[in-house]
C-alpha positions in Angstrom: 25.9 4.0 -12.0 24.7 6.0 -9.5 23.1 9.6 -10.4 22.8 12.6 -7.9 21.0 15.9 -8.1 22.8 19.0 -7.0 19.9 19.4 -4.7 20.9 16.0 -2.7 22.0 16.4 0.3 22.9 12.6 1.4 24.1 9.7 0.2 21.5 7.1 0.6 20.2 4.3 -1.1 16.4 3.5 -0.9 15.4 0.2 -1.5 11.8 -0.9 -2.6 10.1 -3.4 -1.1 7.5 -4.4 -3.0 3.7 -3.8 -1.3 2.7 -7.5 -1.5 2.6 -9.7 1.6 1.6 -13.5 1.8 0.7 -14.6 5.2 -0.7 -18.5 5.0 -2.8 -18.8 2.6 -4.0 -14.9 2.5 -2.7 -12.2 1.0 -2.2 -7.7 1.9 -0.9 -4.9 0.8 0.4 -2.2 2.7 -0.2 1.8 1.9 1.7 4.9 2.2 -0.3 5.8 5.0 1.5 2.9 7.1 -1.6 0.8 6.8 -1.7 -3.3 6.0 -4.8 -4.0 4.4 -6.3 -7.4 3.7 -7.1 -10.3 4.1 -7.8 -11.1 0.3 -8.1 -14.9 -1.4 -5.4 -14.3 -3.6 -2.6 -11.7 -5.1 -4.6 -10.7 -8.2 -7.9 -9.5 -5.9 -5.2 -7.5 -3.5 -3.5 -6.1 -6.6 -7.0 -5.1 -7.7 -8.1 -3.5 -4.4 -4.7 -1.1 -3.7 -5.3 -0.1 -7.5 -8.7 0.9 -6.1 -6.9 2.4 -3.0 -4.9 4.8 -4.8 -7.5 6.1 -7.1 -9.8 6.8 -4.0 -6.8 8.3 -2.7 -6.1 10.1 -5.1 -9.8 11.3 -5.6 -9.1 14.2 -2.8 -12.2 12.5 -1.3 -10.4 11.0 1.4 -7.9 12.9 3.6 -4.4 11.2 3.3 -4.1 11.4 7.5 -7.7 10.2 8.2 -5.9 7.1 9.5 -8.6 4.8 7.9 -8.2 1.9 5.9 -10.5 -0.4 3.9 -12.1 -3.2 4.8 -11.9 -6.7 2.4 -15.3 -8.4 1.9 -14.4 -11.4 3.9 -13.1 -9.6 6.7 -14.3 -10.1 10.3 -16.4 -6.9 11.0 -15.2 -5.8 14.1 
């Protein structure tokens, strides 16, 4: 069953995708602030790094526009 506040104003359905992304043998996550971060060996160590993410994010440390995403320990330094 679908549930509405009276506040709604649409009729919409969101659909969650989940944050995990495979590509070959590597895996990524992507963040709220339209980033894809990664690569990392396996699902666990990207699970593990967006859980770090978020509390960095969530710190007040970091502004949420600052458009800057980290960096995986076996990533190419560019």
């Amino acid at each position: 069953m679908y549930y509405r506040r009276s506040s709604d104003r649409n009729t919409y359905h969101e659909f969650r995708i989940s944050r995990f992304i495979k590509e070959g043998e590597k895996w990524y996550f992507f963040t709220r602030e339209a980033t894809k971060e990664g690569p990392f060996g396996s699902r666990f160590d990207a699970e593990q790094r967006l859980a770090s993410y978020i509390k960095r994010m969530d710190s007040g440390f970091m502004p949420r526009d600052s458009k800057l995403s980290i960096q995986s320990p076996d990533s190419p330094r560019q």
